[in-house]
VEXZATOR-278372 format. One record per residue: x, y, z of N, C-alpha, C, O in turn. Coordinates in pm, whole numbers, padded with zeros to 5 digits, always signed. Each point is the difference from the previous one (the first is absolute). Layout:
BEGIN
XYZXYZXYZXYZ ...
//
This chain:
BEGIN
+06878+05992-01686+00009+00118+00085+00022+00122-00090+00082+00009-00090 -00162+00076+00127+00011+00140-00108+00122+00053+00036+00064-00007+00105 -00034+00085-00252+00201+00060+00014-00013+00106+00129+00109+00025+00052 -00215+00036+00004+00061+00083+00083+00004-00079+00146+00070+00037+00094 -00155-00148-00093+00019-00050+00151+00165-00105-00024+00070-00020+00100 -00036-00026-00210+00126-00055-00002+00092+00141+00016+00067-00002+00104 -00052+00121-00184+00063+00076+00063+00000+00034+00144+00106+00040+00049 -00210-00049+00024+00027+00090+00147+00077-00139+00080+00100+00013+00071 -00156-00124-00094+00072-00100+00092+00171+00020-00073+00097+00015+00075 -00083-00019-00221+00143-00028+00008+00063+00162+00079+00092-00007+00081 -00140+00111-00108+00046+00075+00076-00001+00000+00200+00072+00059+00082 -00188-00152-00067+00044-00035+00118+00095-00087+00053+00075+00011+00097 -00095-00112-00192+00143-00093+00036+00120+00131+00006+00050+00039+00106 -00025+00008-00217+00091+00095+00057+00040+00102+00065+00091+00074-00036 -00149-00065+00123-00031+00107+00118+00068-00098+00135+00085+00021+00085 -00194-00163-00126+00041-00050+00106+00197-00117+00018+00070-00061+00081 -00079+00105-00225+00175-00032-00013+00040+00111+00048+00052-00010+00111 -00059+00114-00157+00060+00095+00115+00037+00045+00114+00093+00075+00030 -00202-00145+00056-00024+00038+00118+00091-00150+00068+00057+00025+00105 -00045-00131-00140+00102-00087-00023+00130+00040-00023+00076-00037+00090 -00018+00105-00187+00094+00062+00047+00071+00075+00038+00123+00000+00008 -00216+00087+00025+00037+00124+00090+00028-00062+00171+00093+00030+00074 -00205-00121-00049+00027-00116+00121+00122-00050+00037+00061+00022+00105 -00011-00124-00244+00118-00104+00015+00114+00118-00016+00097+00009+00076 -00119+00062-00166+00152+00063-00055+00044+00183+00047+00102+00067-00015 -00239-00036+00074+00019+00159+00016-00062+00075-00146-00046-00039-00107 +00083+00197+00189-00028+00076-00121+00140+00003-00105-00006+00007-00123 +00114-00012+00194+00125-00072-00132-00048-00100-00079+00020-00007-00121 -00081-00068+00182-00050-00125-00115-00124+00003-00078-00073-00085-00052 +00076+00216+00064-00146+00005-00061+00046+00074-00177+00016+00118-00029 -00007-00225-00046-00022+00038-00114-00119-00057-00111-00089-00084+00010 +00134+00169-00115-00116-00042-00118+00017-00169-00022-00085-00089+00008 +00228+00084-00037+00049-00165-00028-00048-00079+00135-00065-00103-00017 +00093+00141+00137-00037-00086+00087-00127-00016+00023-00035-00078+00089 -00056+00148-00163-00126+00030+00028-00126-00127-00087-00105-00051+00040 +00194+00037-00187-00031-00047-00093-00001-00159-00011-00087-00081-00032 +00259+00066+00081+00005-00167+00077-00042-00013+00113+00036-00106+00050 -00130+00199+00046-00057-00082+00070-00129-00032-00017-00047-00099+00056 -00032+00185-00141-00124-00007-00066-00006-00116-00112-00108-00037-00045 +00248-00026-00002-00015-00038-00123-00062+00024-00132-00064-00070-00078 +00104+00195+00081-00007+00071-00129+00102+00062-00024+00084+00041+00081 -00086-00027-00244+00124+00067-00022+00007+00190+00035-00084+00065+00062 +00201-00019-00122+00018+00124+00030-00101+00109-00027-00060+00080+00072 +00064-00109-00209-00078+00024-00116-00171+00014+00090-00041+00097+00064 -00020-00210-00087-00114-00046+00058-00029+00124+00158-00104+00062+00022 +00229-00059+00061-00006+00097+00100-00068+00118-00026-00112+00046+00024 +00220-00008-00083+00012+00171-00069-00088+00046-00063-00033+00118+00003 -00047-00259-00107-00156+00095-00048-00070-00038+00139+00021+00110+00050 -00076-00168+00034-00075+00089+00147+00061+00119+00078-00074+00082+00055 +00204-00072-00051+00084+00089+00087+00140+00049-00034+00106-00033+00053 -00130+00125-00159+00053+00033-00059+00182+00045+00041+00094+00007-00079 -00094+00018+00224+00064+00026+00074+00016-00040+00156-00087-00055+00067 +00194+00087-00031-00003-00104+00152-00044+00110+00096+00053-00020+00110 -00134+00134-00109-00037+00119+00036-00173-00040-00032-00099+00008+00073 +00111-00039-00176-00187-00053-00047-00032-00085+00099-00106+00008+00063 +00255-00153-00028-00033-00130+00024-00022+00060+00158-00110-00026+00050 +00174+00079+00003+00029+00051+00154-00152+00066+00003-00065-00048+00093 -00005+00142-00167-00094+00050+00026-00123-00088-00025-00104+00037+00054 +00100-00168-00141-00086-00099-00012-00024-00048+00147-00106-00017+00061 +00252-00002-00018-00041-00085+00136-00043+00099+00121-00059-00051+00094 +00089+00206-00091-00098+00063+00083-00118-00031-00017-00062-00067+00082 +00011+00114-00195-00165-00021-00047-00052-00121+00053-00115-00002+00043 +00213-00138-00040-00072-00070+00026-00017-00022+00158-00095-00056+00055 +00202+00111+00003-00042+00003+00145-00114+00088+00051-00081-00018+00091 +00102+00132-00185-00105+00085+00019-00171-00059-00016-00095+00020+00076 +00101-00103-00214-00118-00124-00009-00055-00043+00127-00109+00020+00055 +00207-00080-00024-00037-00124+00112-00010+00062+00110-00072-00055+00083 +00139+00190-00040-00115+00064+00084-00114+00014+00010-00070-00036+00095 +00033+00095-00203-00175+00016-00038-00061-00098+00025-00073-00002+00099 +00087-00112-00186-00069-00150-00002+00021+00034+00179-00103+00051+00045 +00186-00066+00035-00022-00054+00139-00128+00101+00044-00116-00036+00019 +00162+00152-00011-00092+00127+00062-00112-00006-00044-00072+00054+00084 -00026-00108-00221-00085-00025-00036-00073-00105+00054-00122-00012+00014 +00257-00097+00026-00088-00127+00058-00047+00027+00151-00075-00076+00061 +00124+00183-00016+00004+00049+00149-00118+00104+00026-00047+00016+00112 +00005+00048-00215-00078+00091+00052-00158-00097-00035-00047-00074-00086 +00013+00136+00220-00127-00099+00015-00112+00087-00033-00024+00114+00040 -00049-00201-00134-00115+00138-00073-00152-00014+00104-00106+00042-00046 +00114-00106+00192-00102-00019+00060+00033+00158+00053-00085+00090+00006 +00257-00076+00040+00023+00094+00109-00040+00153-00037+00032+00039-00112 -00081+00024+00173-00079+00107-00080+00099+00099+00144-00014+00122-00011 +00051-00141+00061+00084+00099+00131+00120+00041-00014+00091-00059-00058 -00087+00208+00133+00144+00040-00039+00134-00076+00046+00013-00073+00098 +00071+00103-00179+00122-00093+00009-00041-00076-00077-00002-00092+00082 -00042+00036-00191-00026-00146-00055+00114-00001-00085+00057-00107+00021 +00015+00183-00122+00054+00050-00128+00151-00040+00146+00064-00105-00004 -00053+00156+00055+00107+00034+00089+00067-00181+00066+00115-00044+00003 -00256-00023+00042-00022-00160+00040+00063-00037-00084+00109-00044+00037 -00130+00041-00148+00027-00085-00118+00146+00038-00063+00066-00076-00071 -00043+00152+00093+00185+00100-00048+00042-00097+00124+00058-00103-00035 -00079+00119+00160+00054-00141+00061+00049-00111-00019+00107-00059-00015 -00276+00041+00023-00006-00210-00053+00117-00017-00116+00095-00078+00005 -00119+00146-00081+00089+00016-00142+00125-00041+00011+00045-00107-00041 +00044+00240+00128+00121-00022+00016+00072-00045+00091+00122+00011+00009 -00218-00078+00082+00051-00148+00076-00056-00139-00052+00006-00103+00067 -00053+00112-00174-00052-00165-00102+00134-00052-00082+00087+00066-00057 -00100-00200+00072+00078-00044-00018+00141+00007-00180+00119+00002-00032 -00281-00001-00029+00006+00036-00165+00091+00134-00006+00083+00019-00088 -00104+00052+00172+00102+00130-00060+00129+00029+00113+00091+00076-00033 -00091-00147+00175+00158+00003+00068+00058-00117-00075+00083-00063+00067 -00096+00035-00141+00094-00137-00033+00113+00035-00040+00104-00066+00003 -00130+00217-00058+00180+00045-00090+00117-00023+00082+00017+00091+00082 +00065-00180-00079+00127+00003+00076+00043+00120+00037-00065+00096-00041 +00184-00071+00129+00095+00129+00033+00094-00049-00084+00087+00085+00018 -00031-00175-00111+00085+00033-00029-00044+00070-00180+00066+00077-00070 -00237-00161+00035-00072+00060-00122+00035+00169-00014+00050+00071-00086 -00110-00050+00233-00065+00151+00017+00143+00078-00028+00007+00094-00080 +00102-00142+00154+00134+00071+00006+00031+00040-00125+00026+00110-00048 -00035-00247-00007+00042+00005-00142-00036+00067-00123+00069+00026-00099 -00215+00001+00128-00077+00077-00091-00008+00162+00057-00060+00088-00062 +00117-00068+00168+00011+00113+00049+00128+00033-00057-00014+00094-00079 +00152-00139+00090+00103+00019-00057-00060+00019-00152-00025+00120-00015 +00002-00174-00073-00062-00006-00126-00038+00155-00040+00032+00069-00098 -00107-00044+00202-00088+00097-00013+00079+00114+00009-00020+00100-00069 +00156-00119+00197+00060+00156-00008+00061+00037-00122+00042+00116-00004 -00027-00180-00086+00109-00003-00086-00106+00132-00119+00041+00078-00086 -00134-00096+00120-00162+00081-00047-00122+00024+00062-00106-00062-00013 +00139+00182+00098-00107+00027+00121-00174-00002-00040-00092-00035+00075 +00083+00087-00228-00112+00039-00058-00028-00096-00009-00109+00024-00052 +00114-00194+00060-00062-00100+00013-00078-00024+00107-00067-00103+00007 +00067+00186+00080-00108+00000+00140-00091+00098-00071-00095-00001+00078 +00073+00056-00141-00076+00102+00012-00172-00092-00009-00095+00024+00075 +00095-00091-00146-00148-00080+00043-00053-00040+00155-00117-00002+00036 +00229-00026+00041-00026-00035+00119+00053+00176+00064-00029+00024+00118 +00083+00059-00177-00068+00125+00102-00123+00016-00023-00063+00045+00095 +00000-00070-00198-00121+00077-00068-00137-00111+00069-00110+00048+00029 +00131-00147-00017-00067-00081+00062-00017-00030+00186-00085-00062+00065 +00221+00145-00021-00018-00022+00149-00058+00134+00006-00065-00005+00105 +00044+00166-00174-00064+00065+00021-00175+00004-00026-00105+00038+00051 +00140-00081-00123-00172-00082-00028-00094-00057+00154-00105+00021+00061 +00219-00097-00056-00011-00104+00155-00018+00081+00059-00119-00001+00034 +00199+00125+00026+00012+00049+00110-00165+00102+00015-00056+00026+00107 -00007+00032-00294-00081+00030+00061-00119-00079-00010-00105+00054+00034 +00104-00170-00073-00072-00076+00046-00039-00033+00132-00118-00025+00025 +00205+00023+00060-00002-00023+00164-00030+00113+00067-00055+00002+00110 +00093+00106-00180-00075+00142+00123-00129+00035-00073-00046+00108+00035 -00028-00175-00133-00124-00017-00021-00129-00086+00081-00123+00001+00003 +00210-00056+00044-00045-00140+00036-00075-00019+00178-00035-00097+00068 +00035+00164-00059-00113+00109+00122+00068-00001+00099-00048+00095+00063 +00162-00153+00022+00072-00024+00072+00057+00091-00027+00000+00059-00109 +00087-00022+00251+00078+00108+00034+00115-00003-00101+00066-00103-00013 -00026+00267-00094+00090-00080-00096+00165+00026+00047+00097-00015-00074 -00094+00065+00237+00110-00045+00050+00055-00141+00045+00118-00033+00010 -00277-00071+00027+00036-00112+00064+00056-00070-00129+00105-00064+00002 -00184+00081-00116+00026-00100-00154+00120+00056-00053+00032-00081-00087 +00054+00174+00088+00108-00007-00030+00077+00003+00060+00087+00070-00052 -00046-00126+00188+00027-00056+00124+00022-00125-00046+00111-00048-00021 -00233-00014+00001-00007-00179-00090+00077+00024-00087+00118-00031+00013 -00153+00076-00098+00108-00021-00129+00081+00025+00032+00079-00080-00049 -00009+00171+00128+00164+00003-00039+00050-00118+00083+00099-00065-00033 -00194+00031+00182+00040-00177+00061+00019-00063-00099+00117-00033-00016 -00213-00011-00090+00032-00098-00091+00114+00002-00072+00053-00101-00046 +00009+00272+00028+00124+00026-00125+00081-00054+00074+00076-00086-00045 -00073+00129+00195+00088-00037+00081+00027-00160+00013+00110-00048-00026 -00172+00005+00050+00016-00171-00036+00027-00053-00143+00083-00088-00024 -00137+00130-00040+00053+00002-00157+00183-00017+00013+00077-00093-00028 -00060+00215+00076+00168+00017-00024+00048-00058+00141+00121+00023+00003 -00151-00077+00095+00031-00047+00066+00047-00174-00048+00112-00047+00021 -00220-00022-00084+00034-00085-00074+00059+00034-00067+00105-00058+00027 -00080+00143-00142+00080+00040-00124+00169-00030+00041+00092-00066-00049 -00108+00143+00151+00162-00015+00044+00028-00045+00154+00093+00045+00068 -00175-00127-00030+00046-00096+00090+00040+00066+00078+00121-00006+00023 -00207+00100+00053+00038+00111+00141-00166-00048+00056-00119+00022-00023 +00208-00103+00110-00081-00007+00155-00137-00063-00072-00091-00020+00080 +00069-00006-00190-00157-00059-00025-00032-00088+00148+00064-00046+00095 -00213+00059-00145-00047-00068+00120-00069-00140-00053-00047-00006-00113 +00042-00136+00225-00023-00096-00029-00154+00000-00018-00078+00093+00020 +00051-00225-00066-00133+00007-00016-00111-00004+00108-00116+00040-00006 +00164-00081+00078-00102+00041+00114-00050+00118+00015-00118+00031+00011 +00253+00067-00008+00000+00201-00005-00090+00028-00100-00093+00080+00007 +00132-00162-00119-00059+00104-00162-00127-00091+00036-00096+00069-00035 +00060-00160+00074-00199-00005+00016-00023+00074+00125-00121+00019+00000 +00192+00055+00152-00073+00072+00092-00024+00132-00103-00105+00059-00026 +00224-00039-00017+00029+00176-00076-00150-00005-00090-00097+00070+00029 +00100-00158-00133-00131-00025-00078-00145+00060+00069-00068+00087-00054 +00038-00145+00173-00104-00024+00114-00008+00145-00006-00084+00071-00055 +00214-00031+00140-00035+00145+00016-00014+00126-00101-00028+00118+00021 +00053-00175-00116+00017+00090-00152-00168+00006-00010-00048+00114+00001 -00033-00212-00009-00108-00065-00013-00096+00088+00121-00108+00043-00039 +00130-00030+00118-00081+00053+00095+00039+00142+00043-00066+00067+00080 +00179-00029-00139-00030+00170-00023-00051+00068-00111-00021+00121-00002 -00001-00202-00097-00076-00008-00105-00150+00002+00027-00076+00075-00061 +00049-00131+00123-00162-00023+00037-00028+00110+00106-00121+00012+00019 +00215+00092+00073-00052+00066+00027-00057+00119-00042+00085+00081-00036 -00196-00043+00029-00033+00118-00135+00035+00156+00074+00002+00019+00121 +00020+00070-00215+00020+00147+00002-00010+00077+00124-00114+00008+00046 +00212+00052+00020-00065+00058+00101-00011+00151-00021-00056+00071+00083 
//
């Protein structure tokens, strides 16, 4: 295996030790050392991928940020040539399974993480504005599409912190209807 594809996996293993213990232990338990024994690597070994627990915290945005894409890519359908398609697929996306998986207690945790250094969002401001004008591009009314999106933020943090989420039955009607105000085009 060439040194850079062994680098990105060992740096994924450690991303995904992270996200392990930010899970089991919180953002208190989120250190470099705890980071290292759960990856099984040493400290050392850490610190040249992530130099800092500010690097390591922003590794694991990026990678959520990743696995958005990968979903939204697998979602947008290149037959669909109609407005709303870009908008469909920001959907499908963030009700697929691959990217709600983050626990509430992950998300908490990496949110605590995060206050401790606000400028660690700044990729995900810079990326939900992107989003946002992505969706009032997207020929549909760009009051109805950011309507959707903020439903979705809203469920986002509804799971996040365990206020009133809705069961799954709700989050596939909510879906449906996310889905079909989407498809109605521009008035």
């Amino acid at each position: 295996m060439p040194r850079t594809a062994r680098s990105a996996d060992t740096r994924g293993a450690m991303i995904e030790a992270t996200a392990r213990v930010v899970r089991r232990d919180g953002a208190g338990g989120l250190t470099l050392d705890a980071v290292a024994r759960e990856a099984g690597v040493s400290k050392g070994g850490l610190l040249y991928h992530f130099p800092s627990k500010d690097a390591l915290i922003a590794g694991l945005i990026d990678h959520y940020l990743a696995r958005f894409d990968t979903s939204l890519t697998r979602h947008l359908d290149p037959e669909d040539v109609t407005p709303g398609r870009w908008l469909r697929a920001y959907i499908e996306a963030s009700f697929a399974d691959d990217v709600v998986d983050v626990g509430p207690n992950e998300s908490v945790g990496l949110l605590a993480a995060v206050a401790a250094n606000p400028a660690l969002l700044d990729p995900i401001r810079a990326r939900a504005t992107e989003e946002q004008a992505r969706l009032e591009a997207d020929g549909i009314d760009p009051t109805r599409a950011t309507l959707i999106r903020l439903a979705i933020d809203g469920l986002v943090f509804a799971d996040l912190f365990g206020i009133a989420a809705p069961d799954a039955a709700r989050r596939a009607r909510l879906r449906e209807a996310m889905l079909a105000l989407a498809r109605e085009p521009e008035r």
